[in-house]
N, C-alpha and C positions, 0 to 999 in steps of 0.2 A: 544104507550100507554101501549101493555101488558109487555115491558122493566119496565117501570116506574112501575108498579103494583109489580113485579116480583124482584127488587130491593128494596122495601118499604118495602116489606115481608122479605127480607135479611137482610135487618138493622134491624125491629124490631124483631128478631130473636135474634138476634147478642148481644142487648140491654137487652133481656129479659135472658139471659143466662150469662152475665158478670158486672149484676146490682150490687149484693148485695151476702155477702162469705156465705157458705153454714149452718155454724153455726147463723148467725144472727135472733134474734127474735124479730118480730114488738110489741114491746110494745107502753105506751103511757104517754107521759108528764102531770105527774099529777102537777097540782097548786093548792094552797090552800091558802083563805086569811091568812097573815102574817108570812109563811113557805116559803122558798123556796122551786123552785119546782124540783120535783124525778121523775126519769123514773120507771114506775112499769110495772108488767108483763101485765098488759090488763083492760080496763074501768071498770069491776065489780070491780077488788082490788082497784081501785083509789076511786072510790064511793062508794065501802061500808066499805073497811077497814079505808080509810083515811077521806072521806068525803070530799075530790075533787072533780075537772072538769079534766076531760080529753079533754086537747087541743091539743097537735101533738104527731104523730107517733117518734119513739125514735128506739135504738137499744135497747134492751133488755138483759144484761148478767145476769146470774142467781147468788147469789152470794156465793161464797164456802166455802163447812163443812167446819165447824171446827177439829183440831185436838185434841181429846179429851184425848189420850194418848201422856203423854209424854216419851222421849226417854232418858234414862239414861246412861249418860257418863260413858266411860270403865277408867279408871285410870290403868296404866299400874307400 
């Protein structure tokens, strides 16, 4: 019996440390009547910015600055 305890504890060990990569952020599936639905950073933004429900957990990316400078080609 204390194999089987001692083995339970190894797996969920094993599970809890190879679930999920180390950047991912639990956000959550916002829906809204006649919108498709968006992963948003977490239930306050989906209920108060959008005026959604938050129904499932989602992966979360944050979405990236923009480049506000442009780069001006050399002409040789």
């Amino acid at each position: 019996m204390h194999k089987i305890i001692v083995l339970a504890v190894l797996l969920i060990g094993a599970l809890l440390f190879t679930g999920m990569p180390a950047e991912a952020w639990v956000g959550c599936t916002c829906v809204k009547l006649g919108s498709p639905a968006v992963c948003t950073s977490g239930p306050g933004e989906c209920t108060l910015k959008n005026g959604g429900a938050c129904v499932l957990p989602c992966d979360y990316q944050q979405p990236k600055k923009a480049n506000l400078h442009k780069k001006k080609s050399k002409e040789a």
